[in-house]
C-alpha positions as a printed NumPy array, in Angstrom:
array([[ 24.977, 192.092, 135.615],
       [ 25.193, 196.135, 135.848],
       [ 28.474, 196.437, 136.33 ],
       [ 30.575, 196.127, 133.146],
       [ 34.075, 194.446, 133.289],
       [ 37.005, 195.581, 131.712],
       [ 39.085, 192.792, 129.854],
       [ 42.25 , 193.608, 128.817],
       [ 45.561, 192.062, 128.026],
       [ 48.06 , 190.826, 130.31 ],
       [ 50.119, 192.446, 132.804],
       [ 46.319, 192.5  , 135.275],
       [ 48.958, 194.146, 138.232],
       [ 48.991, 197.873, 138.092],
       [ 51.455, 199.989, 139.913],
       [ 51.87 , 203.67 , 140.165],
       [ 55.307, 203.357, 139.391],
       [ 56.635, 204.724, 135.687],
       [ 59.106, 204.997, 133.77 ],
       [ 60.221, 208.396, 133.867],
       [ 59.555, 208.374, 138.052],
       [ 62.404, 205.378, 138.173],
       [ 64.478, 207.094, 136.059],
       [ 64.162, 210.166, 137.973],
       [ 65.399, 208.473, 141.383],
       [ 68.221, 206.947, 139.338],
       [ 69.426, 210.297, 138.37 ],
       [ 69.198, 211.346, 141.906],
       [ 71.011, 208.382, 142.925],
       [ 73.926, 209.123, 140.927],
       [ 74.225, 212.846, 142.238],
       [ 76.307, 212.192, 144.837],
       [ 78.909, 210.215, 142.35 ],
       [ 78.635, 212.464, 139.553],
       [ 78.502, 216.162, 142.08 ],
       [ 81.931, 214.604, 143.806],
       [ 83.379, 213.407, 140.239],
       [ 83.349, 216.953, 138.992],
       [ 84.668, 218.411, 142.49 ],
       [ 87.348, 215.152, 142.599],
       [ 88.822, 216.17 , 139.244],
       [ 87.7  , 219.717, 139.06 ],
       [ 91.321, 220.706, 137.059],
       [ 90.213, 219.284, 134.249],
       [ 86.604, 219.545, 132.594],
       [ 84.745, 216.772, 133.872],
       [ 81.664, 218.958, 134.256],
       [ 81.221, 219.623, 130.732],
       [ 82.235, 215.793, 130.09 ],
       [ 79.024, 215.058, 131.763],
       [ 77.026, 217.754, 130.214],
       [ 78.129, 216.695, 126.579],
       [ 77.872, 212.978, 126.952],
       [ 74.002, 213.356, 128.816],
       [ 73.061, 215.927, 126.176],
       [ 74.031, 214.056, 123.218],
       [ 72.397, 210.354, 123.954],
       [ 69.085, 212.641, 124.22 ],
       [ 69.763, 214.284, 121.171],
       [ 70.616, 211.425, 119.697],
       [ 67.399, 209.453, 120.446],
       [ 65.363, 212.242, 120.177],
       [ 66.409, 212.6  , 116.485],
       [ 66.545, 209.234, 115.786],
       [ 62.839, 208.793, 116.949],
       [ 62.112, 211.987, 114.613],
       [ 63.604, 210.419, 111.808],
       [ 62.205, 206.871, 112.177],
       [ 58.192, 208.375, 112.798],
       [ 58.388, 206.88 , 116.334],
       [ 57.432, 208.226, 119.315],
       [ 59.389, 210.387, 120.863],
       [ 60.5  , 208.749, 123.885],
       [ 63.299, 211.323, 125.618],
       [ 60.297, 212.331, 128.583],
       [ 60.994, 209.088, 130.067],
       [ 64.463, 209.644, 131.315],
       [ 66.37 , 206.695, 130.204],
       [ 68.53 , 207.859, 127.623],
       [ 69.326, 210.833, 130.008],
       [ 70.338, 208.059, 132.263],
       [ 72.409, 206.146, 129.806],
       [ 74.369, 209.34 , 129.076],
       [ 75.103, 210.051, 132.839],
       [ 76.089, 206.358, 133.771],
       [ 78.133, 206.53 , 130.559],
       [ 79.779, 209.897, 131.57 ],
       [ 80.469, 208.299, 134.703],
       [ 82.665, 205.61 , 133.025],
       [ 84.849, 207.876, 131.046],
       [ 88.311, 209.394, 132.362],
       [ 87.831, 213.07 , 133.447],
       [ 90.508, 213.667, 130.392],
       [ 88.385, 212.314, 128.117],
       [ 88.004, 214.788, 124.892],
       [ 83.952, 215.579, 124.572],
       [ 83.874, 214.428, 121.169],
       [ 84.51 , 210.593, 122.853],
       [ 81.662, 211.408, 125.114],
       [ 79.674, 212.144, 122.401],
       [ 80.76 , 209.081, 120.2  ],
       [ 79.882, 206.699, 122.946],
       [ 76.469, 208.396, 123.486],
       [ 75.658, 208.027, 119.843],
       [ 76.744, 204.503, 119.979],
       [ 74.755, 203.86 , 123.139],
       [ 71.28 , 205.034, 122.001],
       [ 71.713, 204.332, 118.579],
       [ 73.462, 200.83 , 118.123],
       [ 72.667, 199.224, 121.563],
       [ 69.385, 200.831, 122.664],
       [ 67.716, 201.957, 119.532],
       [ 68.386, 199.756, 116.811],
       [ 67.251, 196.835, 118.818],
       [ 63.923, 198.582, 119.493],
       [ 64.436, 200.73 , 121.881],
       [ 63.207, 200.779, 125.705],
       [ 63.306, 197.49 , 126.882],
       [ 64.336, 195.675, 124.21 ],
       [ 68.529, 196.22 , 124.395],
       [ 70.488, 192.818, 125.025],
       [ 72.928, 195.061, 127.   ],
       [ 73.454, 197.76 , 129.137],
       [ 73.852, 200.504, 126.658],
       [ 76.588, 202.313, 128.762],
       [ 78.383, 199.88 , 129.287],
       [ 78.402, 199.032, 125.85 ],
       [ 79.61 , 202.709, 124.927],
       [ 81.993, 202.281, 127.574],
       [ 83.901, 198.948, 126.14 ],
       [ 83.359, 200.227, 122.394],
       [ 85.48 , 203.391, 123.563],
       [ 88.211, 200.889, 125.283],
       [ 88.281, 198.986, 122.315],
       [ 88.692, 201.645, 120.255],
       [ 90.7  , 204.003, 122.175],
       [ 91.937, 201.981, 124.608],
       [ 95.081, 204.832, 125.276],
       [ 92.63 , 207.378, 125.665],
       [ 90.497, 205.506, 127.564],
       [ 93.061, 204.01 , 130.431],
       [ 94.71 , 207.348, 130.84 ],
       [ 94.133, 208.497, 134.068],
       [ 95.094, 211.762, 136.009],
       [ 94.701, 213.558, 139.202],
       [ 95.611, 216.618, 140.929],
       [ 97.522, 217.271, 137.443],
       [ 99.745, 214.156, 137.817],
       [ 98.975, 211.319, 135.346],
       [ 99.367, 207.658, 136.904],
       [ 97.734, 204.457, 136.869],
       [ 94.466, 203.541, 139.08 ],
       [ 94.927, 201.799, 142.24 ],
       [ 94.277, 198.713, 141.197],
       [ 96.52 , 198.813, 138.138],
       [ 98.898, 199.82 , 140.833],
       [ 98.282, 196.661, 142.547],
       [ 98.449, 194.692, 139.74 ],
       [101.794, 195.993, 138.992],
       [102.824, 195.439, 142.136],
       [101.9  , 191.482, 142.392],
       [103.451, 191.164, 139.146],
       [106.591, 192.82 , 140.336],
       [106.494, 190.96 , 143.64 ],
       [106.244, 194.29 , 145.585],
       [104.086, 194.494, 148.716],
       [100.513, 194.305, 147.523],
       [ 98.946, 197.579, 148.752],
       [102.949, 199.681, 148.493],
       [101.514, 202.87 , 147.58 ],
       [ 97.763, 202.39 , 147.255],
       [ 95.727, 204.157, 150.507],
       [ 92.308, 202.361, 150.972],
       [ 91.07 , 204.828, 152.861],
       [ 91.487, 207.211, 149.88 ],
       [ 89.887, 204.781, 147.617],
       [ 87.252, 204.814, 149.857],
       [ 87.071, 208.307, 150.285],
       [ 87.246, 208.841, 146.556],
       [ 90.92 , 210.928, 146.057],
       [ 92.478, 209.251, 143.603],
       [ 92.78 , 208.49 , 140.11 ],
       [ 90.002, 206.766, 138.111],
       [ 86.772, 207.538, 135.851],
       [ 84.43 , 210.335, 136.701],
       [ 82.001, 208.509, 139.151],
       [ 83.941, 205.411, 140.504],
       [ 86.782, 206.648, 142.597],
       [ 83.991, 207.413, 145.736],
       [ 82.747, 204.384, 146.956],
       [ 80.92 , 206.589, 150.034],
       [ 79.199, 208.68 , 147.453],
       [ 77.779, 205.44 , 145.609],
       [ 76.928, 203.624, 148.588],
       [ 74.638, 206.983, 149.367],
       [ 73.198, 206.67 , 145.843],
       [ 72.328, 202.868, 146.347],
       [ 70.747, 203.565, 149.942],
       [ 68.503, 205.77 , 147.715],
       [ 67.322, 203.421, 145.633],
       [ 66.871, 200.816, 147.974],
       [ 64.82 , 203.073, 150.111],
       [ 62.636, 204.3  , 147.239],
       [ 62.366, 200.276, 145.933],
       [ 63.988, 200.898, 142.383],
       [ 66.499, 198.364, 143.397],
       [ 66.181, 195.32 , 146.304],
       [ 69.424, 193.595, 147.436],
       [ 69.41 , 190.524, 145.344],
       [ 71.808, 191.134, 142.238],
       [ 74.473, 193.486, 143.78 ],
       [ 74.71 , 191.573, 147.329],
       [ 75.067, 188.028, 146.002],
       [ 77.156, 190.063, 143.237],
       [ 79.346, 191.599, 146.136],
       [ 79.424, 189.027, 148.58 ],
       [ 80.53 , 186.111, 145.199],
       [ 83.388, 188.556, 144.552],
       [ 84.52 , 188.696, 148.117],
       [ 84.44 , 185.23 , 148.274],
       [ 86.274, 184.372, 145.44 ],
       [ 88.742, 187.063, 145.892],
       [ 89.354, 185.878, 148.868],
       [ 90.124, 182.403, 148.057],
       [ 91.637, 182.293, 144.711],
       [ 94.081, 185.702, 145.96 ],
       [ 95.739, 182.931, 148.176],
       [ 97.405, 181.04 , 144.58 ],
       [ 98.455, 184.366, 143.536],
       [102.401, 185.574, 145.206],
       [102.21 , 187.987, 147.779],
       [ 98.126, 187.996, 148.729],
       [ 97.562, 185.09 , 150.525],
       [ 94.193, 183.657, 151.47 ],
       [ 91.252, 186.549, 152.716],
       [ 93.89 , 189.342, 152.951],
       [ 91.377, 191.777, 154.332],
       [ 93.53 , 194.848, 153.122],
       [ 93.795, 193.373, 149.251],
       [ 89.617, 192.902, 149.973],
       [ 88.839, 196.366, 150.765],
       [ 91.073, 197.429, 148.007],
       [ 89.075, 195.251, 145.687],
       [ 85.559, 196.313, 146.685],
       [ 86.46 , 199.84 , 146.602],
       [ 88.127, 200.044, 143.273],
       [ 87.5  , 200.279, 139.874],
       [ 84.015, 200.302, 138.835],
       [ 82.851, 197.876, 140.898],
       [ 80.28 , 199.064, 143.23 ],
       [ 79.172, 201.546, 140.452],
       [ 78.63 , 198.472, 138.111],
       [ 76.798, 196.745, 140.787],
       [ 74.414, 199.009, 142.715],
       [ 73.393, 201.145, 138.814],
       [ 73.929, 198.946, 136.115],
       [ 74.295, 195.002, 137.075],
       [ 70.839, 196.181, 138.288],
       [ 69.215, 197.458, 135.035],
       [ 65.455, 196.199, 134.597],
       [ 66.137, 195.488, 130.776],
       [ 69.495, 193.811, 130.657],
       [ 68.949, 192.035, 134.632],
       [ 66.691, 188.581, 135.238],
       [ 63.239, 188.863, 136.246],
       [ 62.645, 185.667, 138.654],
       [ 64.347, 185.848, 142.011],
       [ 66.102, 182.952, 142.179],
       [ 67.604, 184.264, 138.299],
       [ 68.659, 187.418, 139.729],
       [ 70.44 , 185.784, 142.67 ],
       [ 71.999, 183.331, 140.039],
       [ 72.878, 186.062, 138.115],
       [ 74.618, 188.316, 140.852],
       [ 76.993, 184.995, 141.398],
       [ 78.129, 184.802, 137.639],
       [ 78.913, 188.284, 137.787],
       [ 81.209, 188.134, 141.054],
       [ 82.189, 184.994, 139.446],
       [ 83.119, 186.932, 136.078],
       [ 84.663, 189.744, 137.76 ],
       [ 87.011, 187.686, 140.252],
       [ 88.532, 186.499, 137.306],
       [ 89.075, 188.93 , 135.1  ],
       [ 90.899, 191.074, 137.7  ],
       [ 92.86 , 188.152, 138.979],
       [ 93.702, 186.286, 136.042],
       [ 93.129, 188.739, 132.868],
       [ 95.423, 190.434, 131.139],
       [ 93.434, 194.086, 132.889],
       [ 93.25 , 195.133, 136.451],
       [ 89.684, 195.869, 135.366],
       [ 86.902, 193.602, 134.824],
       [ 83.702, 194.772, 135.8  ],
       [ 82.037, 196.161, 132.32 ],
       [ 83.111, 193.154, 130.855],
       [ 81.949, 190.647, 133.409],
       [ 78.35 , 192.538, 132.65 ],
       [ 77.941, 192.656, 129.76 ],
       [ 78.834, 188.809, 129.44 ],
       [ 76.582, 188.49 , 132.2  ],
       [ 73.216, 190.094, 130.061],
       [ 74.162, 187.429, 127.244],
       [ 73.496, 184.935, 129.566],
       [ 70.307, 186.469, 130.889],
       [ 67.844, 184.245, 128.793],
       [ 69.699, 180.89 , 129.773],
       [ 69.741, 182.036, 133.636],
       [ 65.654, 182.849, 133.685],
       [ 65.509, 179.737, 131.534],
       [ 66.785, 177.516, 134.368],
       [ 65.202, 179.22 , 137.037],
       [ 61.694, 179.896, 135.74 ],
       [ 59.045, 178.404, 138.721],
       [ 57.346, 175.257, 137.51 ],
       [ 53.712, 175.958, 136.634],
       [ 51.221, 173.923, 138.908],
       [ 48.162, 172.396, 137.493],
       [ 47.787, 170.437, 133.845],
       [ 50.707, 169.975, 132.58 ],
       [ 52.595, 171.41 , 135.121],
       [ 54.018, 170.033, 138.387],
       [ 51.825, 167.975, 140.744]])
């Protein structure tokens, strides 16, 4: 009876992993988005876009925490990585002051106010991010690049079904995959995201449950419900690969359908949750009144976070459990 135990509360598992080392591998994640961003739509100031927006939601916490006697929190990354993911959301015309608006509104309203780390209902970005389309929803869908203003390549599509033009008449997918075209800071590449989420994977910040069962619903359903819409047809491969590779849908799905706070916990939940989300998604591009989706389809998709774990929570064995 020498040896003394130490009792303490639960979690018992310890892991070398922090806070501030995830965020850390997040931010390096994102350099390959946000570094070809800034080249992508180096005419205009997309640079100090990012620079404002990241700088202000740490300010912003930082003097909230001050203010409130908290601890000050702004070591551990995550508002740094709010600001990035939220600078990657904006148009690369974007005054700063809207950068700075939505970072304010992240931290404060969405993160902060709700108790901080770990306690937001939402992904605080992508809150910012819909706030600012609410709000300035001119500012916020006007797109330009190489110094010509035009519509995304999906809204081009859109128009396009609507019209009942070819589908893809003017959109390149290899340029959408490539990244040169119109679109928000760090969405247009879908190479230099897919880089980013081989990161994370390797490191183990992320596994493959939310964004492939997210990704492979939205295929799916694209797919199959593009066949009732004029001039698709059923698993038109080309209208596919322009899907996946526009908007911000593999940003939203390898960085922020994957957030620890806002995502599931149980396995089956996340898997569950990846579905809804493709599910969401689908139809909001196909059937909405936007050629866009994917924030929304999130954010929906963290409201219905508690009811998803609720269903999917493993049955205890044992007394009162299953037998």
């Amino acid at each position: 009876m020498g040896e003394q135990l130490k009792i303490s509360s639960s979690p018992h598992i310890r892991d070398k992993a922090t806070t501030s080392n995830i965020m850390m591998w997040v931010i390096i994640a994102l350099l390959p988005a946000t570094v070809f961003g800034i080249y992508n739509f180096r005419d205009t100031h997309a640079w100090l876009l990012v620079l404002v927006t990241v700088a202000t939601a740490v300010l912003t916490e930082y003097l909230y925490q001050k203010l409130m006697h908290k601890k000050v929190t702004i070591k551990d990354l995550s508002a740094a990585v709010t600001g990035l993911l939220l600078a990657l959301n904006l148009p690369p015309t974007a005054p700063l002051w809207m950068g700075a608006l939505g970072s304010v509104f992240a931290i404060l309203v969405v993160k902060q106010l709700f108790g901080g780390l770990g306690q937001n209902f939402m992904n605080p970005a992508l809150g910012a991010r819909c706030f600012l389309l609410i709000s300035f929803t001119g500012r916020m869908t006007t797109f330009v690049y190489d110094g010509i203003s035009g519509a995304t390549p999906l809204a081009v599509i859109r128009a396009n079904v609507e019209a009942g033009n070819a589908v893809l008449s003017n959109v390149n997918t290899m340029d959408m995959l490539l990244g040169t075209t119109g679109g928000t800071i760090g969405e247009t590449s879908t190479i230099a995201i897919m880089i980013g989420a081989m990161i994370l994977i390797a490191m183990g910040v992320i596994d493959l449950r939310i964004p492939a069962s997210y990704l492979l619903t939205f295929t799916v359903f694209i797919g199959i419900c593009g066949g009732f819409v004029d001039g698709i047809g059923f698993f038109n491969s080309d209208y596919m690969v322009a899907q996946l590779c526009g908007g911000g849908l593999m940003l939203g799905a390898w960085f922020m359908a994957t957030d620890y706070v806002t995502a599931p916990i149980t396995k089956n939940g996340q898997i569950l949750y990846g579905i809804v989300l493709g599910l969401l998604t689908g139809i909001f591009r196909l059937f909405g009144g936007s050629a866009e989706g994917v924030s929304y389809a999130i954010i929906f998709g963290n409201l219905l976070v508690p009811l998803i774990e609720r269903v999917t929570l493993p049955k205890p064995f044992g007394k009162g459990g299953e037998k």
